[in-house]
Backbone as a ProteinNet text record, in pm:
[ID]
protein_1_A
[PRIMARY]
XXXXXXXXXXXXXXXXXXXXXXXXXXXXXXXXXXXXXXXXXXXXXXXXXXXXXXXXXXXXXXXXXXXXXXXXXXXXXXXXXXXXXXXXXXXXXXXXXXXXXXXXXXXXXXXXXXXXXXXXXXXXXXXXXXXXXXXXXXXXXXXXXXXXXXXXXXXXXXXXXXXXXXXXXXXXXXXXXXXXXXXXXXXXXXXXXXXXXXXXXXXXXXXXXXXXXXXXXXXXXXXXXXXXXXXXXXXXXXXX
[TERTIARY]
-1953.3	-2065.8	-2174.6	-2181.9	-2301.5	-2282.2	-2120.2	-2091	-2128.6	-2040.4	-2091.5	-2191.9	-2357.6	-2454.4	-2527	-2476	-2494.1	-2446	-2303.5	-2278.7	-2363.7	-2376.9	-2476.1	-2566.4	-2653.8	-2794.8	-2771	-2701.6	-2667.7	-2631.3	-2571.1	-2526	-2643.7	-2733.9	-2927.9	-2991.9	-2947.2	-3021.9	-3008.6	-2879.3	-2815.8	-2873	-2854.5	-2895.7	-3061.1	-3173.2	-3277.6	-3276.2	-3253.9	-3302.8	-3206.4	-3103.1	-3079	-3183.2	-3180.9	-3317	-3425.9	-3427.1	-3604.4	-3585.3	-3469.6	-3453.1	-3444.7	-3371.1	-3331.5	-3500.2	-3573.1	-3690.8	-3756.3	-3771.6	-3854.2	-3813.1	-3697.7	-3593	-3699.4	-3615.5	-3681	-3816.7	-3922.9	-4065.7	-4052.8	-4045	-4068.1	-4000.6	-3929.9	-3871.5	-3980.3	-3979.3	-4065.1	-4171.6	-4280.4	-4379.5	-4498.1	-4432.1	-4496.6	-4516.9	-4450.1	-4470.3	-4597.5	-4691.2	-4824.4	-4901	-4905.9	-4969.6	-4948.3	-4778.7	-4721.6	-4729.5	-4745.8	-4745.9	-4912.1	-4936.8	-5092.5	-5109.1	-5148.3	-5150.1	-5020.1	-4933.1	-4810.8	-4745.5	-4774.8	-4714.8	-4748.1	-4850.9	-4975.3	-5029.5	-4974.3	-5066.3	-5147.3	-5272	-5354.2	-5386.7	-5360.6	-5471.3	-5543.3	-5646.3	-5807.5	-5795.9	-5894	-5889.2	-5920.3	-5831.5	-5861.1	-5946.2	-6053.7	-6173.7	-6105.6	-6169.5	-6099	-6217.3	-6211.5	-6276.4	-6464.7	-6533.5	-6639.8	-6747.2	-6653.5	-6749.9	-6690.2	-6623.3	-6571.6	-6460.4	-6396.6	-6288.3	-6205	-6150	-6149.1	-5938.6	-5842.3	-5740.1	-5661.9	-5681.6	-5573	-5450.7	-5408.6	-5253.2	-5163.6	-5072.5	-5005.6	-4850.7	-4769.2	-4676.5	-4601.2	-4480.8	-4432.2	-4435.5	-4483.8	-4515.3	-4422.4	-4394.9	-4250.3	-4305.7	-4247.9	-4246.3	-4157.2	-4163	-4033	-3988.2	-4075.9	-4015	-3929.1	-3918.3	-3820.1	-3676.9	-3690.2	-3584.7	-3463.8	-3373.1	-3246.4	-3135.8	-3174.4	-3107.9	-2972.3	-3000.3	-2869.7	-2877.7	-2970.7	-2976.3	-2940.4	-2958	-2948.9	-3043.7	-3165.4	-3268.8	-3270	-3127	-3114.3	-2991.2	-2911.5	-2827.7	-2883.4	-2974	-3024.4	-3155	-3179.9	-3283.2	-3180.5	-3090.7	-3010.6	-2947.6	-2907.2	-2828.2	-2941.5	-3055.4	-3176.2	-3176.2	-3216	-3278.6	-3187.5	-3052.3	-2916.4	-2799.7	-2866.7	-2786.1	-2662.2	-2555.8	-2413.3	-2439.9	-2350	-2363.1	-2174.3	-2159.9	-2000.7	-2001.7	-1877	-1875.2	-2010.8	-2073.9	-2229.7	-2292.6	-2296.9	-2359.8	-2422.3	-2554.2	-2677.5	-2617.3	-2602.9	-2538.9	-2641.4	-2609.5	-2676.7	-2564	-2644	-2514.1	-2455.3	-2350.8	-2309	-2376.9	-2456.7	-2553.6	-2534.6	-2530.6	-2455.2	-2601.3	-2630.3	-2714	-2750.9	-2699.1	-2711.3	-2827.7	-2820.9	-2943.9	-3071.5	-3052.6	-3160.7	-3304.3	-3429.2	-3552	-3604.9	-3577.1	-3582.8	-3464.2	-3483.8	-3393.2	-3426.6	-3258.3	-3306	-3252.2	-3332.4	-3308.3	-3290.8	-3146.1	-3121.6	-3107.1	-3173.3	-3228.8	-3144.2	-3085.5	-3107.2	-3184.8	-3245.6	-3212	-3184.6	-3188.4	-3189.1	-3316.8	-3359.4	-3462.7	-3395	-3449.1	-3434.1	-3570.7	-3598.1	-3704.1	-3657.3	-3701.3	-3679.1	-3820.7	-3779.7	-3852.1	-3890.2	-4068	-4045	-4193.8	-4187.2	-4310.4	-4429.6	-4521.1	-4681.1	-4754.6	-4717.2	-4811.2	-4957.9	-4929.1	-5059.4	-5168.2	-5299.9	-5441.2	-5501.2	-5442.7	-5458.6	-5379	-5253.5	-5174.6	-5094.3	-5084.7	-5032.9	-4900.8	-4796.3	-4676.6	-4719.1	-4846.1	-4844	-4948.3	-5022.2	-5130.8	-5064.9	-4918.6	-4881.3	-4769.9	-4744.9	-4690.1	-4760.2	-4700.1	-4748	-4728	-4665.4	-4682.3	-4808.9	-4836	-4996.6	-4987.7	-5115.6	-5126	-5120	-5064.6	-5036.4	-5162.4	-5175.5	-5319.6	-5340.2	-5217.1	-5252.9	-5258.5	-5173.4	-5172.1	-5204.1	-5288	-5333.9	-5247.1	-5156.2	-5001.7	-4973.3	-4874.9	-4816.9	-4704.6	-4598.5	-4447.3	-4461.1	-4554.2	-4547.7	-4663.4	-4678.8	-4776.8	-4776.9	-4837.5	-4914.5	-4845.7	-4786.6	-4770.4	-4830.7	-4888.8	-5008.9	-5010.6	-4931.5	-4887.2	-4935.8	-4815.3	-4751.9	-4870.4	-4852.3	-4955.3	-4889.4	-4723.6	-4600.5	-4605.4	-4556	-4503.6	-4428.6	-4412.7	-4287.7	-4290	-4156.3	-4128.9	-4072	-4145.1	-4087.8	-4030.8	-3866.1	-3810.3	-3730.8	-3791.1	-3818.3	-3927.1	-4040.8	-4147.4	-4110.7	-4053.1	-4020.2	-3940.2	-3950.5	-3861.6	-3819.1	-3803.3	-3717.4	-3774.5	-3886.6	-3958.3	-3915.3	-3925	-3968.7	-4098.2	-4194.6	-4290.8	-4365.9	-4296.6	-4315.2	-4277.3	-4146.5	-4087.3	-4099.6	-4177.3	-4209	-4367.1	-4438.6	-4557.5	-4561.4	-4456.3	-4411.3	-4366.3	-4309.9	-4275.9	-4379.9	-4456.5	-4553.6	-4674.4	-4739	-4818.1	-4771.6	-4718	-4608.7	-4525.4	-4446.8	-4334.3	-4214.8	-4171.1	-4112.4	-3982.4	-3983	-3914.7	-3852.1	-3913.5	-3906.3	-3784.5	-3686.9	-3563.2	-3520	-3457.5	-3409.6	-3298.8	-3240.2	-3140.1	-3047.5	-2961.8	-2820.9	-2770.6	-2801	-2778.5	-2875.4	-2936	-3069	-3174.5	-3224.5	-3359	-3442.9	-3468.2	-3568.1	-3587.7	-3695.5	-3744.3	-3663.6	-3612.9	-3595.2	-3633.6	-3701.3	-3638.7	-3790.8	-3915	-4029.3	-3991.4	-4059.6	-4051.4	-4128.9	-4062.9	-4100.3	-4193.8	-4138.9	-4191.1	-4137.7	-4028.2	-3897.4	-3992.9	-4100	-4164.3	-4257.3	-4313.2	-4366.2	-4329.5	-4190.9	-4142.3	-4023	-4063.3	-3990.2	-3865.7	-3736.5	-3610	-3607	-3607.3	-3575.9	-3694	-3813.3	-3887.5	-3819.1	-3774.4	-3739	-3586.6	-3531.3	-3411.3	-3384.4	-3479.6	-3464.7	-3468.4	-3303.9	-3364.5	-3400	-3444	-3545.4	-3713.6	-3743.6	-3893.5	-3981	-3885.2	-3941.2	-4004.1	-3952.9	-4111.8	-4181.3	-4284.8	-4388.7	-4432.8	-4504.6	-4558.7	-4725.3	-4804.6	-4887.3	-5007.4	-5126.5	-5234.6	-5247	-5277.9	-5243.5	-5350	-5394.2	-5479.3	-5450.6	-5497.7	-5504.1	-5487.6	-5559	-5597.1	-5528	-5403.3	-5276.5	-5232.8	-5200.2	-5101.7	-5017.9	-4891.5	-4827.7	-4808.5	-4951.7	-4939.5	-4884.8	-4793.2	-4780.6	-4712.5	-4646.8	-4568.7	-4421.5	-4326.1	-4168.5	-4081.9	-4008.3	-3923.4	-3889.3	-3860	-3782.8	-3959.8	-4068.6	-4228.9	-4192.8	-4222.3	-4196.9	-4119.2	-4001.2	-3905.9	-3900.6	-3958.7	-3991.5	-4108.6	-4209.3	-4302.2	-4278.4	-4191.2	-4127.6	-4021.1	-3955.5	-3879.5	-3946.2	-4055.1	-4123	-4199.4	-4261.3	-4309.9	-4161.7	-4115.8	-3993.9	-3872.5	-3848.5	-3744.7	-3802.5	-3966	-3988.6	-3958.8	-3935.7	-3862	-3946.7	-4000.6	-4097.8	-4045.6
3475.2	3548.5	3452.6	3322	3259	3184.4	3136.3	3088.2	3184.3	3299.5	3408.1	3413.2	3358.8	3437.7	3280.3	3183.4	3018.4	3006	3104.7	3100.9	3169.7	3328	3373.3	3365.2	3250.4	3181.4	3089.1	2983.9	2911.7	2920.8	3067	3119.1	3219	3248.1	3286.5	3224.1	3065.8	2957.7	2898.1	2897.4	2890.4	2971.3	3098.2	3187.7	3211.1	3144.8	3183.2	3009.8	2896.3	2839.2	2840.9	2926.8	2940.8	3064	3146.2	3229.1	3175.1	3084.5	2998.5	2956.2	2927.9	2770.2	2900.5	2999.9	3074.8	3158	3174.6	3215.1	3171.6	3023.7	2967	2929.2	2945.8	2912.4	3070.5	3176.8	3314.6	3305.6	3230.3	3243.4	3176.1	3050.2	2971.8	3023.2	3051.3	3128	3215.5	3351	3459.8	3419.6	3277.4	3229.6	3244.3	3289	3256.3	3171.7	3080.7	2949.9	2893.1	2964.2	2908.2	2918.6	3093.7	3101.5	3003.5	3005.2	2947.6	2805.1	2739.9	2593.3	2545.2	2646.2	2550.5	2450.3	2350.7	2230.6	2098.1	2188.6	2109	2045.7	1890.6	1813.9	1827.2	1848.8	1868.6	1743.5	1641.8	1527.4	1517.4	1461	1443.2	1319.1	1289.1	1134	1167.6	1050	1030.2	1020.4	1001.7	961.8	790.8	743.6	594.2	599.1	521.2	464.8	357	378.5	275.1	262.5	155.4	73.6	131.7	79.9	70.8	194	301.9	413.1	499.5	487.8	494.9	629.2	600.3	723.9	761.5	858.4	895.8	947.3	871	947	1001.3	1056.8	1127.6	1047.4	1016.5	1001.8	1107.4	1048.1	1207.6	1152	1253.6	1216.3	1339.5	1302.1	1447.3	1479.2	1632.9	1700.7	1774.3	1750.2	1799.2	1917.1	2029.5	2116.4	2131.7	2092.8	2048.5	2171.3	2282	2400.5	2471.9	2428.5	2446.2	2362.3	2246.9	2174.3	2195.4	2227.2	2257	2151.6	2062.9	1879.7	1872.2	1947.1	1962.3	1842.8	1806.1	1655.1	1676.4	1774.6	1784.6	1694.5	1661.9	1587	1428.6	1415	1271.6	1216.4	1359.6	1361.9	1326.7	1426.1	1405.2	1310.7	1265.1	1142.8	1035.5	1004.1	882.8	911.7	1031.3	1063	1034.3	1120.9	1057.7	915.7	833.1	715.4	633.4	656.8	548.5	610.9	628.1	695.6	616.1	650.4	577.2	588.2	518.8	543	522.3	641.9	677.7	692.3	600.2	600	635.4	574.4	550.9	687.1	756.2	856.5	855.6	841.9	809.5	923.9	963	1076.2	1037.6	1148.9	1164.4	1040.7	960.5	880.8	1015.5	918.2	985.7	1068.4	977.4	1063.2	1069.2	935.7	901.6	862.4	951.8	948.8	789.9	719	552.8	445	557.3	496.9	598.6	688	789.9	692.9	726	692.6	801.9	901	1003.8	989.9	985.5	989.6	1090.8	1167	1282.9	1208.5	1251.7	1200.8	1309.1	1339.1	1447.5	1377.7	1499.5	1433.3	1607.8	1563.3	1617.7	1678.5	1755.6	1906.3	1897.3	2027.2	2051.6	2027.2	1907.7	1895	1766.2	1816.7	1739	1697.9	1539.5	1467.3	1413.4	1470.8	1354.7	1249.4	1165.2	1025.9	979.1	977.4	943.8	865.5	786.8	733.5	768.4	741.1	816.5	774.6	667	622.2	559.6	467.2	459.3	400.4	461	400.1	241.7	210.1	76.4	-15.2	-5.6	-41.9	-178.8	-167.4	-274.5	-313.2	-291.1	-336.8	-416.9	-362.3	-460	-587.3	-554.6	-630.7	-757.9	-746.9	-842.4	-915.3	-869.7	-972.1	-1060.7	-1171.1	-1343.4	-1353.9	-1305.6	-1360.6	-1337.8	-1427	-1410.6	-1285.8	-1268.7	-1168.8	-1207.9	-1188.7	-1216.1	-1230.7	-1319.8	-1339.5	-1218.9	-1149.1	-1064.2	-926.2	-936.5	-757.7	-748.3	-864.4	-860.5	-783	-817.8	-744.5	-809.4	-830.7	-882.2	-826.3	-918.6	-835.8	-697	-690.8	-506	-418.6	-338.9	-311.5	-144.8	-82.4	60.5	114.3	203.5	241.2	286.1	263.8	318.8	477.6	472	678.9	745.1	702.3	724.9	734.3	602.9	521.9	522.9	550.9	472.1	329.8	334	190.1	140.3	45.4	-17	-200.8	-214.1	-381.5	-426.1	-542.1	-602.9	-742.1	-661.1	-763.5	-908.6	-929.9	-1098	-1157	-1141.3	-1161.3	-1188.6	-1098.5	-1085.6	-1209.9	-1268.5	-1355.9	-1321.1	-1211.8	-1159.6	-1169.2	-1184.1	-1272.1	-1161.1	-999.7	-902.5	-877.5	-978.5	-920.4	-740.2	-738.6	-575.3	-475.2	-504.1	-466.3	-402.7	-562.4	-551.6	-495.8	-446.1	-415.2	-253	-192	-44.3	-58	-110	-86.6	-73.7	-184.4	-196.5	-73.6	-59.5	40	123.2	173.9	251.5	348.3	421.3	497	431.6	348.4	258	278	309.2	341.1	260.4	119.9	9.6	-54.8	-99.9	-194.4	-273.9	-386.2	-457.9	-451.8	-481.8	-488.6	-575	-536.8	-601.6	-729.8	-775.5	-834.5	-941	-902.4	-998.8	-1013.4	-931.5	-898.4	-824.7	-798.1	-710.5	-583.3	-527.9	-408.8	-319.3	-184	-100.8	38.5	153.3	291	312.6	304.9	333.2	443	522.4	651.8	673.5	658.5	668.9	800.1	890.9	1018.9	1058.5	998.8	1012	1083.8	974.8	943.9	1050.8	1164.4	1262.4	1325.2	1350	1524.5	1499.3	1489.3	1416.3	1535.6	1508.5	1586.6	1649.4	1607.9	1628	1760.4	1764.5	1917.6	1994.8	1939.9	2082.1	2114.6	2058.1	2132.9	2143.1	2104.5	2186.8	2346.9	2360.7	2522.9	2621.9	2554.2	2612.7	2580.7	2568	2479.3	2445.3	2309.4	2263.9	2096	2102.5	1967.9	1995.3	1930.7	2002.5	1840.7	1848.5	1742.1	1804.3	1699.6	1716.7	1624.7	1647.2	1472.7	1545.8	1388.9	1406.6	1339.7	1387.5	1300.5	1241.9	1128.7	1056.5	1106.2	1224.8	1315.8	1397.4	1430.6	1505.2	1442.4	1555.6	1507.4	1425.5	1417.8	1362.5	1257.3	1174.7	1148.1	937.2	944.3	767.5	773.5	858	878.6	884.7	761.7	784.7	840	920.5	1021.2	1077.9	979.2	962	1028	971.2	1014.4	1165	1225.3	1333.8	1449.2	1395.9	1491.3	1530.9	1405.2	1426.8	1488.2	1549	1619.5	1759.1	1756	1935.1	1940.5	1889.2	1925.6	1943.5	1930.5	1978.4	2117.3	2115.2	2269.7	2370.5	2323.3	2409.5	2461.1	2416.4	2385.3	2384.9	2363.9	2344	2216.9	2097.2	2003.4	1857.1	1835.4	1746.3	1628.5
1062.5	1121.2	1169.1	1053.7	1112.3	1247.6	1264.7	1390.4	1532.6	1479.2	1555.9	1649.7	1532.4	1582	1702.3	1618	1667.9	1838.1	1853.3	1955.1	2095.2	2001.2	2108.5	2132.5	2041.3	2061.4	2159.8	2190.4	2280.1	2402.8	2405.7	2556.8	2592.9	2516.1	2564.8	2591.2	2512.8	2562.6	2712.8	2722.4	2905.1	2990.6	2948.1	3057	3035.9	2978.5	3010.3	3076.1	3070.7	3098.5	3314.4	3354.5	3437.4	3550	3441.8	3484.7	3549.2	3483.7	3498.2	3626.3	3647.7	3758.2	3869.4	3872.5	3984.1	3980.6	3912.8	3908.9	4001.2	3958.2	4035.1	4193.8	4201.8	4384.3	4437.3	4390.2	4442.4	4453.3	4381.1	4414.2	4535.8	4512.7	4641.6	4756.6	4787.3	4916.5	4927.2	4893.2	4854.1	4886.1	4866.2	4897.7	4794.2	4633.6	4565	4451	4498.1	4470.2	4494.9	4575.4	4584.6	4482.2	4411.2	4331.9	4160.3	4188.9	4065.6	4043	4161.1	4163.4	4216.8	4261	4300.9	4407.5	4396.3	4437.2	4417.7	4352.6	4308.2	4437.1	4404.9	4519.6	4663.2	4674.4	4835.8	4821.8	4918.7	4972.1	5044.1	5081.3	5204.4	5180.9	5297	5341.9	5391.6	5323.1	5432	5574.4	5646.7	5769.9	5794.5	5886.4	5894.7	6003.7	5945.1	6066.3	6183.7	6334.7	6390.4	6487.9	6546.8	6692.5	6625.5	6715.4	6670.5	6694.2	6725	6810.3	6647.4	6513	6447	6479.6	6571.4	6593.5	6468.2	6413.9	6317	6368.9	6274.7	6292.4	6208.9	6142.8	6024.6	6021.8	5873.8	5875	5817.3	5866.9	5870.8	5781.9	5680.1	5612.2	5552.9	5505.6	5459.3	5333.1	5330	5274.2	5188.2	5030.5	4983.6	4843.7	4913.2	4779	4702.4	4595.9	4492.4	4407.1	4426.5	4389	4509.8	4596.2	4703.6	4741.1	4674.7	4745.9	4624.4	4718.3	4615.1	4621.3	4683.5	4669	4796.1	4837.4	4927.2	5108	5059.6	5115.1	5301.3	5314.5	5464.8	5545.4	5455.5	5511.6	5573.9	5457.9	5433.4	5560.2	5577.5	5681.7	5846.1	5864.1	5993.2	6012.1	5947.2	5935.2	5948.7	5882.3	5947.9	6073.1	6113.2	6268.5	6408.5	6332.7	6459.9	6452.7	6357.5	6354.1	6401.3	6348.1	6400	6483	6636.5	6719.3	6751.2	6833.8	6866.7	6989.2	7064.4	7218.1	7205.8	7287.4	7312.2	7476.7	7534.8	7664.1	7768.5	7696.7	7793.4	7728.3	7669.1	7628.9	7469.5	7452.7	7342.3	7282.6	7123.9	7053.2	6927.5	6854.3	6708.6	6627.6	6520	6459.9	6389.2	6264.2	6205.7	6079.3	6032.2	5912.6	5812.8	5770.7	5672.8	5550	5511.9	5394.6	5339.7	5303.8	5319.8	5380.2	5506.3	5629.1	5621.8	5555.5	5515.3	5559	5587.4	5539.1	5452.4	5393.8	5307.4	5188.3	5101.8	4983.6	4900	4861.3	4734.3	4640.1	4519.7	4402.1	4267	4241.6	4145.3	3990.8	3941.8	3737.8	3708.6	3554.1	3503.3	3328.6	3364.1	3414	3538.8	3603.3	3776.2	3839.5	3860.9	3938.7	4060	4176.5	4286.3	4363.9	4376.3	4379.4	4559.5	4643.7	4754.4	4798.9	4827.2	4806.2	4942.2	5046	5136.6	5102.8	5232.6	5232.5	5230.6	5129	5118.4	5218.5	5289.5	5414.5	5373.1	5238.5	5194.1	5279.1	5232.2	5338.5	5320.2	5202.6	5146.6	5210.4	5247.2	5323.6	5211.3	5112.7	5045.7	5045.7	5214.7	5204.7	5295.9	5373.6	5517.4	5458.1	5345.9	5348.1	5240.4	5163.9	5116.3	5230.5	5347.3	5412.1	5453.6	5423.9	5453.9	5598.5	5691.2	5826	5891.9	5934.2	6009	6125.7	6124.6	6279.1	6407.9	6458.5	6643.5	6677.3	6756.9	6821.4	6939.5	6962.1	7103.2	7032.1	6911.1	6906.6	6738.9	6714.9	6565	6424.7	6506.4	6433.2	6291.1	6181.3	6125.9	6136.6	6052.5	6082.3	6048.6	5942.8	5931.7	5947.6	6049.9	6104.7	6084.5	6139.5	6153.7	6323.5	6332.3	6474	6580.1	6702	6756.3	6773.1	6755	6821.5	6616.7	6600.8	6479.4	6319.1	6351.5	6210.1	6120.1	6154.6	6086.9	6078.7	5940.3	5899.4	5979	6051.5	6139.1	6072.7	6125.6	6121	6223.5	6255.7	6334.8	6317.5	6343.4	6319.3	6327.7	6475.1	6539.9	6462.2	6394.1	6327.6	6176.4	6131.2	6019.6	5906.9	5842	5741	5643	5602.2	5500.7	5358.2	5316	5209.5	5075.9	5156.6	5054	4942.4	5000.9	4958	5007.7	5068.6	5082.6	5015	4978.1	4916.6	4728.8	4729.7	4607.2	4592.1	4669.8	4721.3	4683.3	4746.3	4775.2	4640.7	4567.4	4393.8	4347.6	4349.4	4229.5	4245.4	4420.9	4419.3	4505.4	4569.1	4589.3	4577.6	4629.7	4593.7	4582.6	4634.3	4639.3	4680.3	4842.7	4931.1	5026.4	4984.4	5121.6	4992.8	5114.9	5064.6	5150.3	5059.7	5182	5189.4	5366.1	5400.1	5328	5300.7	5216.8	5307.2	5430.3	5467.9	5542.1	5575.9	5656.9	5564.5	5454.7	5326.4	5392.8	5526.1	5593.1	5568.5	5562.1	5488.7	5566.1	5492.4	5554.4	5483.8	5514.4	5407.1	5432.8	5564.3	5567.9	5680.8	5637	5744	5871.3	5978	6139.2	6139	6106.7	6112.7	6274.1	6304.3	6411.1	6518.1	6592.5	6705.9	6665	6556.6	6572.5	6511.7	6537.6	6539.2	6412.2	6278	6178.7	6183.2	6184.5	6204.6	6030.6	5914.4	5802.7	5811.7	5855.3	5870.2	5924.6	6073.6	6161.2	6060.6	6037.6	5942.4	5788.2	5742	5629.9	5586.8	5525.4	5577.7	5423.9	5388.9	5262.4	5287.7	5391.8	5405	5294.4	5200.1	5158.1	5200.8	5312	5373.5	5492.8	5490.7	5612.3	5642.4	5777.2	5811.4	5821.9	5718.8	5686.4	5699.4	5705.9	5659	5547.1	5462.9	5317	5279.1	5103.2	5076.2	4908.8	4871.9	4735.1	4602.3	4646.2	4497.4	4476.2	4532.4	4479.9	4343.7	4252.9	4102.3	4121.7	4207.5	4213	4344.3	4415.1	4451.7	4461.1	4554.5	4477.4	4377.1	4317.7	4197.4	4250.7	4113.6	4146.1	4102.7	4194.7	4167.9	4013.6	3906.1	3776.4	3699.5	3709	3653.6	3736.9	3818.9	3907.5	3828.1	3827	3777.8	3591	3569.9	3419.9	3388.6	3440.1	3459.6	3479.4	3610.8	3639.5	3515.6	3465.1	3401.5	3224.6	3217.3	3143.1	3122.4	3256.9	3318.8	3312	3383.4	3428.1	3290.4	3235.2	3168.9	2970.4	2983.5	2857.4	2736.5	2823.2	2788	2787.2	2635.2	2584.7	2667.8
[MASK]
++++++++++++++++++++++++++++++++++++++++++++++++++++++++++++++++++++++++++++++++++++++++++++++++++++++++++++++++++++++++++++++++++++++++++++++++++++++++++++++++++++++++++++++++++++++++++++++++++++++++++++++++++++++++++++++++++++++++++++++++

């Protein structure tokens, strides 16, 4: 009998903690996930001052609601197909999309929490401000610069020496999204925000990322995935 009762405590224990998780999917769709989450995972950046009349431009970055994303990594698919197109018999194509080349990464913990990982676009700028290559005298550049459109991270990589102090920049204060290439050391895994029109928004089809200006004082802002998920999975799940 006492096994009995051991058993059907354990299979209540399953099904409330499956409850929870499908609870919380149905809010967020539903759209009340606002009330339930709050401010959960809403970034904004400041505005960066520029030229001397102090023009004012928002940065702009994506925006991830983590009570929405159900890890199914579609994001990670078409973020590498835009970014690394093929050209077949003279014709520019989507690559293949091979998650690998992602500049978006999901990151699944368990419990069931799915963390995707993109660049915070910090205002401090501490991937560009630990590269050692000097600034161009014409375009006051360093190898890693700010995009004029964008105010994406970019590299440039004729400039570039592979040092990875960037790298280790985006770790330490960071999300720590920048990696280097397996083959050359040059940074890669900073998000374009794909000229504008970031592809991992327009298709996600749970809308859990938005393109947003973001700011500092978000909970989880600058925070990595593994801190992230051990947090929701505390809220969520009840799990010290």
């Amino acid at each position: 009998m006492g096994e009995k009762r051991l058993r059907k405590k354990r299979e209540s224990d399953n099904l409330r903690k499956s409850t929870r998780r499908d609870f919380i999917k149905n809010m967020a769709i539903g759209g009340g996930a606002v009330i339930f989450f709050g401010n959960l995972g809403l970034l904004q950046l400041s505005c960066k001052r520029l030229g001397q009349a102090g023009e004012c431009h928002a940065y702009s970055m994506i925006l991830v609601d983590y009570s929405k994303c159900t890890g199914c990594r579609i994001c990670e698919t078409v973020c590498s197909a835009f970014n690394h197109k093929q050209e077949v018999n003279g014709k520019v194509l989507p690559g293949l999309g091979n998650p690998f080349y992602s500049n978006i990464r999901v990151y699944s913990f368990n419990p069931d929490v799915d963390i995707p990982a993109v660049c915070a676009m910090c205002p401090d700028n501490p991937c560009i401000n630990a590269c050692p290559v000097p600034p161009d005298p014409k375009t006051g550049r360093k190898a890693l610069y700010r995009d004029d459109k964008t105010l994406a991270i970019k590299n440039d990589p004729n400039r570039c020496i592979g040092c990875g102090s960037c790298v280790e920049a985006c770790s330490v204060r960071g999300v720590g999204v920048i990696v280097p290439n397996l083959e050359t050391n040059k940074p890669e895994g900073m998000c374009n925000l794909c000229g504008g029109d970031p592809q991992c928004v327009k298709y996600c089809p749970y809308g859990a990322l938005s393109l947003v200006e973001v700011s500092q004082d978000e909970e989880f802002y600058r925070m990595p995935p593994d801190i992230i998920a051990k947090e929701l999975a505390r809220r969520w799940y009840s799990i010290q």
